[in-house]
N, C-alpha and C positions, 0 to 999 in steps of 0.2 A: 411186865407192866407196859403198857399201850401210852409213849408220847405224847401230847396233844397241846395245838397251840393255841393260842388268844380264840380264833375265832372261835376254833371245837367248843371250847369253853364257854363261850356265851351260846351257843347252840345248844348246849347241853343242858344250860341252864333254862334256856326259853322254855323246851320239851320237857324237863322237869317242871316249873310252874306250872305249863299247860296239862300236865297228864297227870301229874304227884306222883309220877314213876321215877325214880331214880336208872339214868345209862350212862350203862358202861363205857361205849365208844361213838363216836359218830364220823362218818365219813360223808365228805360232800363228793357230789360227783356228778358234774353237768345238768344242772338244775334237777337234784335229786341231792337229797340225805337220808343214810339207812344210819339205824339210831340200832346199837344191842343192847337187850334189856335184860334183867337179870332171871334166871330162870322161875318159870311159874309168874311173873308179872306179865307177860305177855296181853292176856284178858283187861287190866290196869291201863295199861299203855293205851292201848285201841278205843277204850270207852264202851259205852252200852252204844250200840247203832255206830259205830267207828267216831263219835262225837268228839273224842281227845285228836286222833290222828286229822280229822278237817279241821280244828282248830288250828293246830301246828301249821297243818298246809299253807292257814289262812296266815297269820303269823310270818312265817319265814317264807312264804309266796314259793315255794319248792314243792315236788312229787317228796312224800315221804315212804320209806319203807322201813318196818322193825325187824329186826330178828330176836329168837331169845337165844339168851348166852349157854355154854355148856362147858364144864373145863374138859370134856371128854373130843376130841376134834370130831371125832369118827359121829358121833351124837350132834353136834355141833352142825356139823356136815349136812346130816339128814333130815333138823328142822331149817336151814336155807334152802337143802334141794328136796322138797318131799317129796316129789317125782321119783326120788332114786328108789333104785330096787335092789341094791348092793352095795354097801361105803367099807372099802377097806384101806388101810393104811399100810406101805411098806416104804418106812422110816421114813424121808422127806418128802413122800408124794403120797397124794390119795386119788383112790380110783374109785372111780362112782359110774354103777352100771343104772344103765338106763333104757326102756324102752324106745326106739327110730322116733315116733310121734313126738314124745318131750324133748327131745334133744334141741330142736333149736327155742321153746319157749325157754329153755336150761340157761341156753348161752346167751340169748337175748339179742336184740336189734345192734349189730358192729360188735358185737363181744359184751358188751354193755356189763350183763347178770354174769355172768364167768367170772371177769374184770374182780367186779365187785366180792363177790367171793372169793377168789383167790387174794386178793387184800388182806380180808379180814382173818382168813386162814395163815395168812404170813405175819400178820399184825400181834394174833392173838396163839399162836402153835409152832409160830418158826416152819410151817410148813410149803416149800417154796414151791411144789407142782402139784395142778390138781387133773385130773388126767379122765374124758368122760369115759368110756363104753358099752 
């Protein structure tokens, strides 16, 4: 079970009103919040023409991003990095193989998308290393 304080919760609540999506978790993080959404709602979330996700944006004046949730990390893993071309798990680390070209859209501007994912990988699987190659 994923902590979350005051604010999470009114966050959570705004993105449920605005979407009729129920999520899981949300993390803020320097004018951005990735919201997870429960699997197969994904299409829900976003709207027809991304029309739920500009709402929100409009709303909570933040870059939004969704994930959908998976209890499986290794799955979990692959809809964050769809880039990857390999996600294996050996016990508290995952390694995700990846073509030279995605690698830095992977890890994003200062670590940024990395950051992020290994969060949510620690949040939600106790998994504390995420390792690309």
């Amino acid at each position: 079970m994923v902590k979350i304080g005051n604010e999470e919760i009114q966050t959570l609540a705004v993105f449920e009103k605005a979407t009729g999506t129920y999520a899981r978790d949300c993390i803020r993080d320097n004018g951005s919040i990735y919201f997870i959404v429960e699997n197969g709602k994904m299409g829900t979330a976003i709207g027809k023409g991304g029309v739920n996700v500009k709402r929100v944006r409009e709303i909570l004046n933040k870059d939004i991003k969704i994930f959908e949730y998976s209890s499986d990390p290794l799955e979990m893993t692959k809809k964050m990095i769809p880039a990857s071309k390999g996600v294996e798990q050996n016990g508290q680390e995952i390694v995700v193989t990846l073509d030279a070209k995605d690698r830095s859209a992977v890890i994003g501007k200062n670590g940024k998308n990395i950051k992020i994912i290994k969060e949510i990988l620690d949040r939600h699987f106790k998994i504390k290393n995420l390792r690309l190659k």
